[in-house]
N, C-alpha and C positions, 0 to 999 in steps of 0.2 A: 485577539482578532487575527483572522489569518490574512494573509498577502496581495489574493485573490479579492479580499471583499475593500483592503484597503485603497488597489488604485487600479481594480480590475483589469489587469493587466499581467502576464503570466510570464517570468525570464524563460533564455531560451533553453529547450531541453538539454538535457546534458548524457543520454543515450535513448536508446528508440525504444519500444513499446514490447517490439519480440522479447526485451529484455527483463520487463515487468516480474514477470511469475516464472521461472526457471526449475525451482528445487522441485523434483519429484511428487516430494510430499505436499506440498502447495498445489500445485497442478492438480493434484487428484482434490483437494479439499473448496478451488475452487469450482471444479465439474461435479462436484457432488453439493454443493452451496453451503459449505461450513464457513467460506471464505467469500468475503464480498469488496473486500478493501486491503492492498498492502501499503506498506509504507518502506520509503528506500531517500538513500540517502543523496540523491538527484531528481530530476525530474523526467520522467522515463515516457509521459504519453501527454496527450492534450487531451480534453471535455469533448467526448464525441470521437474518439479515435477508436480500432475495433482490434480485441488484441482476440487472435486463433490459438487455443489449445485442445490439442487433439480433434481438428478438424470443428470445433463449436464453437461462435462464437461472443464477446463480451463486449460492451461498449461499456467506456469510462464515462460518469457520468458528472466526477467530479475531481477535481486536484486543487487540494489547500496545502498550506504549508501549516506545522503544528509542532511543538513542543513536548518532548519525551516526558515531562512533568506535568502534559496535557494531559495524557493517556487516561483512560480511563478501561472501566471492565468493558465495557460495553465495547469500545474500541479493539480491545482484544480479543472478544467473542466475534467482530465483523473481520479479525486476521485468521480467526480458524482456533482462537485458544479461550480458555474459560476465564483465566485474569490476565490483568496486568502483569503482575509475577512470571505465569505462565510463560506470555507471548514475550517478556524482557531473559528470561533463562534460554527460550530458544534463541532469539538474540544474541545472544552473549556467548551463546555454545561454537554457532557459526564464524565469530567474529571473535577468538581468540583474544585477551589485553584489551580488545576495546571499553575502557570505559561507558559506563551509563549515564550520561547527565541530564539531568531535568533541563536545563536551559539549552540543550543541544536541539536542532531544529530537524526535522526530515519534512518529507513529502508525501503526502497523503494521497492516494491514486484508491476511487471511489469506484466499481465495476457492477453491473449487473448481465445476466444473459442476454443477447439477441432473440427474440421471438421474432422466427421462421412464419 
């Protein structure tokens, strides 16, 4: 059960929303819709906030909190990658020594396009 459903109630963010989707390669896979969800290790936007890249833009539609031993394909197919595997090697690429733990928690930030 994530965080949100248990006392609907959301801590405060811990940086803002411009910060969401940064890397390059992300930005283009969400403008192309490979990517519909990242996950980070803060809380970076609220349910209804509007993140701009390259002028388009995304509403969040959701932010849970989840379990890296949650993960699933599916979840990694909504970051832009085909498995779990995949989307945890790019991970890991980025973030030198970081260990990988199933019991380690992030934040799940849920996006789709704004329709103009």
């Amino acid at each position: 059960m994530n965080l949100q459903n248990e006392n609907n109630t959301l801590p405060p963010k811990t940086c803002s929303i411009e910060r969401l989707v940064t890397i390059e390669e992300d930005v283009k896979k969400v403008l192309s819709g490979e990517k519909t969800a990242t996950r980070r290790n803060g809380r970076y936007a609220d349910p209804g906030e509007i993140m701009t890249l390259e002028g388009r833009k995304f509403v969040v539609e959701n932010v849970y909190s989840q379990s890296l031993g949650e993960l699933t394909d599916v979840d990694a197919r909504r970051e832009g990658f085909e498995t779990v595997e995949d989307y945890k090697q790019s991970i890991l690429s980025l973030h030198p020594g970081m260990p990988w733990l199933p019991q380690m928690r992030v934040w799940v930030h849920e996006f789709r396009p704004v329709q103009d």
